[in-house]
C-alpha positions, 0 to 999 in steps of 0.5 A: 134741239139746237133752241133747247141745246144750242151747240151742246146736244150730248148726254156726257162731255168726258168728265161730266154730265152736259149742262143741257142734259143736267137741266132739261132731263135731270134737274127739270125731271126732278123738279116736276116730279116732285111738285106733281107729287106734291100737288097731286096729295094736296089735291086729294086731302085737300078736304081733310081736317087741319087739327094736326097743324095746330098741334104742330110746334112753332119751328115745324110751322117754320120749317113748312113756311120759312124754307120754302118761302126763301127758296122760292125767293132764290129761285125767283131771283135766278129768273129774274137774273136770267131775264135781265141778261136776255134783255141786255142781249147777254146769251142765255141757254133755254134749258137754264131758263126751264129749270130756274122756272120748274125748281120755283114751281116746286117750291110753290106747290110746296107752298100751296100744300102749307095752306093745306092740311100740310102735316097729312100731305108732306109727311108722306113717305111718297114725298119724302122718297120725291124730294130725295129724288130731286136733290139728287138730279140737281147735283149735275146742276150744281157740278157744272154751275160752281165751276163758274168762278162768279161769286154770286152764282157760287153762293147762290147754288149753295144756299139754294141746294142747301135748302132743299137738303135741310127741307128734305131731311125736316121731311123724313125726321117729321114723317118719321116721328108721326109714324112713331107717334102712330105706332105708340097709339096703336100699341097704347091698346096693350098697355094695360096688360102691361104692368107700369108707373102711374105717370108712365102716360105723362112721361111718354107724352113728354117724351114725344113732345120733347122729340117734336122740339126740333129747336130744343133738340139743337140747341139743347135748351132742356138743360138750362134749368138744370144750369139754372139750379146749378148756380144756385146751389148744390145740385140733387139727383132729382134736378138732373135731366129726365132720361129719354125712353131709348137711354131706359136701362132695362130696354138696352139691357133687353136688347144686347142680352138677346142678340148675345143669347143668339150670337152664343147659341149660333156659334158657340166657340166662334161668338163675338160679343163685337158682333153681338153689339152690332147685331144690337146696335149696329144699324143706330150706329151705322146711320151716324155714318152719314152726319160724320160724313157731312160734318166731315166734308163742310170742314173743307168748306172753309179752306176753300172759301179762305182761298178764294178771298184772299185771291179778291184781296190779292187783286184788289178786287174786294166787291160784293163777292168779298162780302158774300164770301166773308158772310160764307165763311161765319155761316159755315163755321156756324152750320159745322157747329150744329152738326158737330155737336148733333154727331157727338150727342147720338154717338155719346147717346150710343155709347151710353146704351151699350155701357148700360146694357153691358154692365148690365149682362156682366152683372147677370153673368155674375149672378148666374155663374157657380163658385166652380166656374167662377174660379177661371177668374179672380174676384179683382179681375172680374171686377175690373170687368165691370170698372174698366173692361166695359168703357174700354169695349164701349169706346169701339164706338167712336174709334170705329168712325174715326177709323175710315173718317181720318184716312178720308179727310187725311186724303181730301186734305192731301188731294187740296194741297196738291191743288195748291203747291201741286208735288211739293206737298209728297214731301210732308206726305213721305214723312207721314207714310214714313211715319205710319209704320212707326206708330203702329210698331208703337201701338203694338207695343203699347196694347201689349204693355196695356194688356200686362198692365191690367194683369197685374191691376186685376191681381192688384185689385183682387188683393185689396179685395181681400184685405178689406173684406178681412181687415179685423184679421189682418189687423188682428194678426198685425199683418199690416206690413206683411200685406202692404208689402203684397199690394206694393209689390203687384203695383210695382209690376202694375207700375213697370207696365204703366211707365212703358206705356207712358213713355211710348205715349210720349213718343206718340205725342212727339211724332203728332204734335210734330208732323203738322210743323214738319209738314209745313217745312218740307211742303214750302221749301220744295215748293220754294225750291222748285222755283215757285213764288209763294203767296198769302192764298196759296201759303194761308190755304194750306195753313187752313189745311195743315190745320184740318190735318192736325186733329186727324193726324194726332188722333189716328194712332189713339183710334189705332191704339183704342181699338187694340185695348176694345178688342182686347177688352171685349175678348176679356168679356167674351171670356168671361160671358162665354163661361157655363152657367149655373145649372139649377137644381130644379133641373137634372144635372147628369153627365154619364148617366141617363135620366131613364136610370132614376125609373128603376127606382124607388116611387119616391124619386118621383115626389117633389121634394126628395133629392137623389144623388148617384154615382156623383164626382164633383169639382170646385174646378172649371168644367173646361179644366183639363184635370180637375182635383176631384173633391166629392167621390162616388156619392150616392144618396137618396133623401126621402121628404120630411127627412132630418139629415145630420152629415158628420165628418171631420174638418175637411171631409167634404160636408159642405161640398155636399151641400154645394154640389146639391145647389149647383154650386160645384162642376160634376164631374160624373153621376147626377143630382136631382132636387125637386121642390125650392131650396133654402140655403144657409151658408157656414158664413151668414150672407148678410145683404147691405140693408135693413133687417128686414130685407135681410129676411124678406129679400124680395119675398112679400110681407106675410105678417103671421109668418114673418112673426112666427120666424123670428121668435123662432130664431130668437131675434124678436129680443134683438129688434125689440132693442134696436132703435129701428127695429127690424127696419134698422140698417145693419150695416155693410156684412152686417157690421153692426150684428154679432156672429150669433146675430148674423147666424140667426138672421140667416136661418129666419131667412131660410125659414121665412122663405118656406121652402121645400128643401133647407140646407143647413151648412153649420149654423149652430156653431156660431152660437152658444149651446142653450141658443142652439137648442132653442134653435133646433127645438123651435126653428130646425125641428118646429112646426113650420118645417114639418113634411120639409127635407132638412139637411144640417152639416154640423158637429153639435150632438144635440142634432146629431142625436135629433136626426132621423137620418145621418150622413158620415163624411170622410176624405170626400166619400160617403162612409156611412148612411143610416138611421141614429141607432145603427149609426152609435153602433159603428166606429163612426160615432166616435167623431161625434166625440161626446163628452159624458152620457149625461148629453146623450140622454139629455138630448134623447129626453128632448126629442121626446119631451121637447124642450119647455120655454121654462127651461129656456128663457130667451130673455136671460140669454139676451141680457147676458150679452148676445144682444149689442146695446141699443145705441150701439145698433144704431147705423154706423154705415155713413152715407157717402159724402162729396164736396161743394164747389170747385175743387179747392186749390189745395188739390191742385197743389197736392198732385203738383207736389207729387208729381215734383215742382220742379217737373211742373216748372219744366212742362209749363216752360216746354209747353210755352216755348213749343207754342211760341216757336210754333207761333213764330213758324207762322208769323215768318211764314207772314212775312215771307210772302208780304216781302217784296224781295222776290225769291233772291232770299229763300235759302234765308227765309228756308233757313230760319223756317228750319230754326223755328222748326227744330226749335218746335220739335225739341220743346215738344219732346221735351214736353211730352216725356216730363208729362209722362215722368211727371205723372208716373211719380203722381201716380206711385206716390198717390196708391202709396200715401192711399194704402198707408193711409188704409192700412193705418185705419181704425176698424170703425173707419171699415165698418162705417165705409163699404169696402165697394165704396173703398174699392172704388177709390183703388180701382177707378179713381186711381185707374183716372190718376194712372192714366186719364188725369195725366192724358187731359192734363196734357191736352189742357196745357197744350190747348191753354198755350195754344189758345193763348199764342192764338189770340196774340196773333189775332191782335198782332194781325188784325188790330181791330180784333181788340174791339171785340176781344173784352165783349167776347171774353166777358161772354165766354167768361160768363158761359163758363162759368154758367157750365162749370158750376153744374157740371162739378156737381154733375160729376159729383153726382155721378162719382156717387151715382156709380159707387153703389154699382161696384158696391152692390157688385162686390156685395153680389159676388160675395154672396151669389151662390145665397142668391141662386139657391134662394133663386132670387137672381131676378130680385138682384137684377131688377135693383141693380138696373135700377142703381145702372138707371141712376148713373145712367141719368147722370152721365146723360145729364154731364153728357148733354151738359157738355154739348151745350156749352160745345155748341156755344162756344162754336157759335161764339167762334163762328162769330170771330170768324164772321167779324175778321172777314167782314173787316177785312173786306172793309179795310180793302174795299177800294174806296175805303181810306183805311187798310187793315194790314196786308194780304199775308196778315189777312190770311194768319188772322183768318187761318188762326179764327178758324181753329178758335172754333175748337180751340176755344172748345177744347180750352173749356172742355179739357178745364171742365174735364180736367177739374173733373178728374181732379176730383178723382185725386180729391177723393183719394186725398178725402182718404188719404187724410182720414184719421189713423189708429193710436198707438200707445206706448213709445217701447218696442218689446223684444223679438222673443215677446209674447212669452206667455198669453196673458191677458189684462184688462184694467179699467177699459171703456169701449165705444164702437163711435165717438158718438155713443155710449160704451159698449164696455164700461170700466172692465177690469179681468186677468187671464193668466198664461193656460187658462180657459175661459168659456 
């Protein structure tokens, strides 16, 4: 034992595993396992084919020769190492000796097996868990081998260890995709059972080979050509990247909807859509855990290696080991950057499947939730469901992390300072944890003043929502003040909210922008006070720390504060998604009565296509209202197939609830309904879907040629396409703006038609036309012959269908009062509501029931030309597509936020910015001279006292900084929604009909929501970042003169990288602000008319083209976000670069045999300390410009509306307060077009109407 453990037999020494034991058990056990292991496959598939290396990329043949190879160099120089001390009589333990020589024979097996058939033999789930064995019984190894302070040693263990973690992962990620890659092959069986592109096949294998490109994957080099485009010209959505088949909207929509279902179903009242995101996503998200960890722990690195050089450059001892650890100090800048940029790529990716898949369930949710159910919510806020509940929820992703992340690297910064100025750092501590309950009351605060605040935007929301979908009215009704006055009112109350919560941002910013400098302060003045000398290793050691602390420090109350508004959100969508569905008529809806009452009836109950109602009470209100008003009473109907029912009634009697109780639309509040067969739906207000005619009469449906003909001639629409410059492929238009009421009632009706149902519901469709179009309606259309053996039930006042039906329902006071046939109807009182005006209609209709009406009697043609039909020019589009800018965003926009937010104010943040970073600047530079002088300690209270003044000089600036940026963004945001709405408001109508009021909406939603509070927030964050970059590079050339050498190149590069990035990266934003309003706009458009789409049950057909518009603003965040993370790992590589070039300097300024000294050991460590956060400075400088020039696109597309041209108004006189007097109407010589571009609508008309007349 003494030969293998000399002096040294025991298995732990009281802190750690003994040396002896951690090498000739653990690390030679490891070792030889895993060569065994390694040989023992080679062996045994030594004879298999070599095809699969050949397919293999060339950073994978790499990976298989180059790690090994250099690691199998390291171990064999240990050896060498090793035997050069024996020889020199130096005492060297056996059990060193045996692990050096088993860590090198398993690099060699795996050298062996590359010669082999290595794809079959190292991707192996067996080798992968050996490998992984091995690492970990070389870390008591490597534990007691770094406490030597020898600086070769330290390095080498590193990289080695390093190799053998980089080799193990390469091992799982290979083998991992070889099983995916199988699993794929095996599935491709099944896949032609599965409908499917044709280029499915080439997109899948493209896919798989981009997943094999490691390098690709790191460097993110797919997007070059993208960049390539970019510069060029105008990006397109076809230039952006190709969407990988985990980012698939359909697949992450299937994913969340299932775990929702289960979580809902599982606990009903107690579901959690947090949950249910885990449940889908949870483990993904989890596993990121484990490179936030890593790329946590090696940020520490660095403060470690800064430690150790500045201690050689102290002694003066600036060797080998001081161009090892300058190398080590780029090549761990340089590793950081690769791992920080991979952790926020799959974090982002995340994000982005979640925002998909939950957009996607609150759409589906809007499809299937009745007009009784969707009362709880108005429409404004379900809106903001989609627009700003859903990013908030998605944003738990990286607040979760960095919610267990930041206390952890909070607490192994506080664990090294403590190594450094040992107690003295409790000082900067007690004003940390004092400052803790401070911003959660402040976090409180503002999650309560968020939470009014989104309030108030609903209804805000919801209001412009109404204005714009009824702007003729309010127009017509001059209410533009009365509704302006609405709007304002609801954005004072958004506003107080807002303000609240800006200010106690503000205070946030104040106390994190300020605990770094303060920490410093009472951190060095204890430790001066307690009689300690300090010097640059220690002072310029904790600056790296203090600077480590910054980000965690200044982020943890956002996270804090971003969990608050996810959970706040989520709860808002859990309400929302918790709500009862719509129940369809297919099924049998029954609440007091039992199914088994409907066998005592009538045979008839069991035909298809009957509908039998009994005992009914119905709602519009929520099922969970306590006291709903009821609406429909004891309503009992049994409607027989092949049945024509008129329902009559009084305005108000409840006719159309009917209808709507019959399609589900209504909550039952006792009885049951039950419709067999399929239904069509016309509503009183025609539905008219954004799109071409024909959609409008298809939707979804297939094309049946003979049919689709046979309906519009029946609906009198083949003149209307015959005039139409499309014909029925013409786009009619948001609402079908570019249609008559007529038109949009006919279109309607064919749809309905179209649609061969077994059951049509009528809501008043005749009386959005004139009486010889209704009778050919209800002789060719209602009454023909495609609806014959099909239940009609037509809620009207027009007597020629009363007169036609087989069957009439009289509605009063939402009763039932009357049932029965034509005859026995004339016969009650109830036929005075039919209120007909001579006999001579009477008979008239009775003879068409008879005889029918002949086409000779009825031209279709006559009543067209006679103005039914809008002139073919004027049918053309007056839908404009949605326009975006080229370029940069112009100087112009930056000049008009400036002016709105107040010069002045703009004057005061620079000035506060500038001087906050040059205190701070001063802070360090004192720090600086401090331990370079050679005064000894006599002075501390001098040198305390000026650190004190730089400190109070810092936190008064930075005050003052954060409240005029709270102030200065307030009076941007109130005056933008004003100089908007005004601007609105004073619009023409054409304005309206050429712009959807989703694309409207958008710009009163999301993009004033990015001016309220996002714009201000990167604002911010970019002064800062801009002030900070630029006080950091003046110290880096007062520090390090040589810097300047280097300072032109590296700005050309980073000029030109920029460059490179922001001219795609507009356009990607572009791309994506036109990319995302089709969503609202097709949301909006749903919510409209979601109770059409249900009855026609074409909930699918909507959800399938929604996914496929999600899809699309999915590509282009996808695109934005990788867009980003390559220009992140650039400029992180470029700042490692620094970092490698400052230290490399500085151990050739003080090399003992160099002439020439570049500068002191204090200003080495400033320069040193300041490279360091050049990595993420530089970043974030970049990042916040590019976000910050993205968000001006936000106030560029609301000042695009604020400029668009205002009504005329004629005539200078105001009429006085008594004015009109009489209604007389006079038209003289008036010519009309609908656009300046076409021909008039009205040429020269001329006409009065005087006061009391009636014109028909």
């Amino acid at each position: 034992m003494d030969f293998l453990c000399p002096g040294d037999p025991t298995v732990w020494d009281g802190r750690r595993f003994a040396p002896c034991f951690a090498d000739l058990v653990l690390g030679l056990g490891g070792n030889v396992v895993a060569a065994v292991a390694v040989l023992a496959l080679f062996i045994a598939k030594r004879s298999a084919s070599r095809t699969e290396n050949a397919r293999r990329r060339l950073p994978e043949k790499l990976f298989v020769f180059a790690i090994p190879s250099f690691a199998a160099c390291l171990s064999l120089l240990g050896i060498i190492v090793l035997v050069k001390k024996k020889i020199e009589g130096i005492d060297v333990p056996n059990h060193e000796s045996f692990f050096r020589c088993s860590q090198f024979l398993a690099w060699v097996a795996v050298l062996i097996s590359a010669n082999g058939p290595w794809s079959e033999i190292l991707c192996n789930p067996i080798i992968c868990i050996c490998w992984m064995l091995k690492i970990l019984l070389e870390i008591p190894h490597l534990q007691y081998t770094l406490t030597e302070m020898k600086a070769m040693a330290y390095v080498t263990e590193i990289v080695s260890f390093s190799a053998s973690i980089t080799f193990g992962l390469f091992l799982i990620v290979i083998t991992a995709i070889q099983k995916l890659c199988n699993k794929r092959e095996v599935n491709s069986i099944e896949a032609p059972l599965i409908p499917n592109n044709e280029n499915s096949e080439a997109e899948n294998a493209n896919l798989v080979n981009k997943q094999h490109n490691a390098w690709e994957l790191l460097t993110f080099k797919s997007v070059n050509p993208m960049m390539d485009i970019g510069i060029r010209r105008q990006l397109d959505f076809t230039d952006l990247l190709d969407l990988p088949a985990e980012l698939r909207t359909t697949s992450c929509y299937d994913k969340l909807l299932s775990s929702w279902t289960a979580e809902h179903q599982k606990y009903r009242a107690d579901s959690s859509l947090l949950r249910a995101m885990f449940y889908a996503y949870g483990w993904s998200y989890l596993r990121l855990g484990i490179l936030k960890v890593i790329n946590d722990s090696i940020s520490f690195v660095s403060p470690l290696l800064l430690n150790k050089f500045i201690k050689l450059i102290q002694e003066g001892s600036v060797g080998m080991d001081g161009y090892i650890i300058a190398i080590s100090l780029g090549l761990t800048s340089i590793i950081k950057s690769f791992l920080d940029t991979q952790y926020s790529f799959r974090l982002a990716k995340l994000k982005l499947m979640l925002r998909s898949s939950m957009m996607g369930i609150v759409y589906r949710k809007c499809l299937c939730l009745s007009l009784s159910e969707r009362s709880r919510f108005s429409e404004g806020e379900i809106q903001t469901f989609m627009s700003v509940d859903v990013d908030r929820t998605v944003n738990i992703c990286n607040n979760l992390h960095d919610a267990w992340s930041f206390p952890l690297q909070i607490g192994l910064a506080l664990y090294l300072l403590y190594t450094q100025v040992n107690y003295a750092f409790l000082s900067g501590l007690a004003i940390t944890i004092i400052l803790i309950p401070v911003n959660k009351w402040i976090s409180t605060r503002i999650a309560t003043a968020t939470q009014k605040m989104m309030k108030q935007k609903d209804e805000r929301i919801s209001c412009a929502g109404e204005l714009l979908a009824h702007i003729r009215t309010v127009k017509m009704y001059s209410w533009d003040k009365l509704f302006t006055q609405r709007l304002n009112k609801r954005r004072e109350l958004e506003v107080k909210h807002l303000a609240t919560r800006k200010y106690l941002d503000a205070w946030c910013v104040y106390f994190w922008a300020t605990t770094p400098t303060l920490f410093s302060l009472f951190t060095f003045s204890i430790f001066a006070i307690m009689g300690h000398s300090l010097d640059a290793a220690t002072v310029f050691t904790c600056v790296a720390l203090f600077n480590t602390l910054i980000s965690p420090l200044n982020s943890l109350p956002w996270v804090i504060n971003g969990m608050i508004d996810s959970v706040i959100s989520s709860r808002r969508l859990h309400n929302y998604l918790s709500t009862p569905e719509h129940c369809s008529s297919e099924l049998t809806i029954s609440s007091d009565i039992v199914k088994d009452d409907f066998n005592r009836n009538t045979e008839t109950i069991y035909d298809p296509t009957t509908v039998i109602i009994r005992n009914l009470c119905c709602s519009w209100s929520s099922t969970s209202t306590v006291e709903p008003q009821i609406i429909l009473r004891d309503i009992s109907l049994q409607l027989q197939k092949g049945l024509f029912i008129a329902i009559v009634g009084e305005v108000g009697s409840g006719k159309s609830s009917l209808l709507n109780s019959i399609i589900g639309e209504m909550s039952v509040i006792s009885g049951s309904i039950n419709s067999c067969g399929s239904i069509a739906y016309v509503p009183q207000v025609p539905w008219i879907l954004s799109g071409s005619l024909r959609d409008n009469i298809l939707l979804g449906k297939g094309f049946d040629t003979r049919r689709y003909e046979e309906v519009i001639q029946a609906c009198t629409l083949d003149v209307d396409i015959s005039t139409m410059i499309g014909g029925d492929m013409s786009h009619i238009g948001e609402k079908g703006l570019n249609l008559s009421g007529g038109q949009r009632a006919r279109l309607a009706l064919a749809r309905a038609l179209y649609h061969d149902s077994d059951v049509y519901l009528f809501d008043d469709i005749l009386s959005a036309v004139d009486s010889e179009v209704a009778s050919w309606i209800l002789e060719k259309a209602i009454m023909g012959p495609q609806m014959k053996r099909k239940t009609q039930l037509l809620s009207t006042h027009n007597l020629q269908a009363i007169y036609a039906a087989d069957m009439i329902v009289v509605m009063a006071n939402g009763f039932v009062k009357w049932f029965g046939t034509l005859d026995s109807f004339l016969a009650t009182p109830y036929s005075k509501i039919s209120n007909p005006d001579s006999s001579s209609a009477v008979s008239a209709t009775s003879s068409q029931k008879n005889k029918g009406p002949s086409t000779s009697e009825f031209n279709t043609k006559d009543v067209l030309d006679n103005g039914s039909v809008v002139d073919q020019e004027e049918q053309r589009d007056q839908t404009e597509a949605e326009g975006r800018k080229e370029g940069k965003v112009e100087i112009i926009v930056y000049k008009k936020y400036a002016t709105l937010a107040g010069w002045s104010m703009v004057f005061l943040i620079f000035v506060s910015a500038f001087l906050m970073q040059a205190s701070r600047n001063g802070n360090d530079l004192w720090l600086t001279y401090w331990v370079d002088s050679s005064s000894g300690t006599n002075n501390t209270r001098f040198y305390l006292t000026i650190l004190a003044g730089f400190g109070i000089i810092n936190s008064f600036f930075t005050l003052g900084r954060a409240f005029s940026f709270a102030y200065g963004g307030l009076c941007a945001a109130i005056q933008i929604h004003a100089d908007l709405l005004g601007s609105l408001i004073g619009a023409p109508v054409s304005f309206f009909d050429q712009n959807p009021s989703g694309r409207i909406l958008n710009r009163l939603s999301s993009d004033l929501y990015t001016v309220d509070d996002s714009l201000p927030f990167i604002l911010n964050i970019f002064v800062a970042n801009f002030f900070g970059l630029l006080g950091t590079l003046v110290v880096l050339c007062y520090s390090q003169v040589t810097f300047l050498l280097i300072l032109v190149p590296l700005w050309l590069i980073y000029s030109k990288v920029q460059f490179y990035y922001r001219s795609t990266s507009r356009e990607v934003r572009r791309l994506d602000s036109v990319a995302r309003s089709p969503i609202y706009s097709s949301f909006t458009e749903t919510l409209d008319g979601s109770s059409t789409i249900r009855a026609f049950q074409k909930e699918g057909f909507f959800l399938e083209r929604f996914i496929q518009q999600l899809t699309l603003y999915q590509n282009t965040s996808y695109s934005e976000l990788t867009a980003s993370l390559w220009l992140s790992l650039r400029l992180q590589l470029l700042a490692g670069l620094i970092i490698l070039f400052i230290a490399v300097i500085s151990v050739v300024g003080f090399h003992s045999n160099s002439p020439v000294k570049f500068g002191t050991p204090g200003l080495v460590g400033l320069a040193l300390s300041y490279a360091a956060p050049v990595v993420s400075l530089l970043n974030s400088f970049l990042t916040t410009f590019t976000e910050t020039e993205k968000e001006m696109i936000s106030v560029e597309r609301v000042v695009e509306y604020v400029g668009i041209p205002q009504e005329e108004l004629q005539g200078s006189e105001s009429p006085d307060r008594s004015w009109p007097t009489e209604g007389k109407i006079e038209f003289e010589h008036v010519t009309l077009r609908y656009k300046a571009d076409l021909p008039p609508a009205l040429n020269e008309i001329s006409f009065h109407i005087e006061s009391g007349m009636q014109v028909w």
